[in-house]
N, C-alpha and C positions, 0 to 999 in steps of 0.2 A: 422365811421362818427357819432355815438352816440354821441360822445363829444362833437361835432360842432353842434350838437342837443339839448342837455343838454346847452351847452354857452348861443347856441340862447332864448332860453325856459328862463333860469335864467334870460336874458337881459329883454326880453317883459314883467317880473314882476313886471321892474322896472318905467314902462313909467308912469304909473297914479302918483307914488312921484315926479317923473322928473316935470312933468308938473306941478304939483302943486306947488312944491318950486320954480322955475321955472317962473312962469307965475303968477302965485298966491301968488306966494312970501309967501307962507306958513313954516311956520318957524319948525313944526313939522314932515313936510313933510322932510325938511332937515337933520334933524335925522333916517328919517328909507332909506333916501337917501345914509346917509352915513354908515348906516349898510349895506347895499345891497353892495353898492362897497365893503365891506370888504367879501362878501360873494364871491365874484367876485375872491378878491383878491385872495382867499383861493381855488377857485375852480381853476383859471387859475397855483396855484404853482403846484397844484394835479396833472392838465396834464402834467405842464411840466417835473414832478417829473416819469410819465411816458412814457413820452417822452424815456425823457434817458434812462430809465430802458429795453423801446424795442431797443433802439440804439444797447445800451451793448448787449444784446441779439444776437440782429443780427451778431455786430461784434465777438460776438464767434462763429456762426453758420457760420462763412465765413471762421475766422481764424484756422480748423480744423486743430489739427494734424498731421503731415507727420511723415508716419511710419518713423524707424529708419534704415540707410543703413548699412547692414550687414558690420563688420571688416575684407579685405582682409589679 
């Protein structure tokens, strides 16, 4: 659950720009808005990049090996 702790954390960094451009219509504000979502962007590939990687994992840890049956 670290992740989903990390997501949340990165998102609440983002609310004082949000509101600003936002609300305030601040125009600067929309620049580090739009860096933040690429921060976002880059953090959400990372989990899902391992995501997969524990998938694969797991599905090797299921699909063990079967010894081999002796040649009568």
């Amino acid at each position: 659950m670290d992740r989903y702790k990390e997501l949340l954390d990165l998102v609440a960094t983002f609310q004082a720009d949000f509101e600003k451009f936002y609300l305030k219509q601040n125009k600067s504000a929309g620049v580090r808005l739009r860096k933040h979502m690429a921060s976002l962007k880059r953090k959400a590939q990372e989990i899902r990049n391992e995501v997969q990687d524990v998938k694969a994992k797991m599905a090797e840890e299921t699909s063990e090996p079967t010894p081999p049956t002796p040649a009568a």
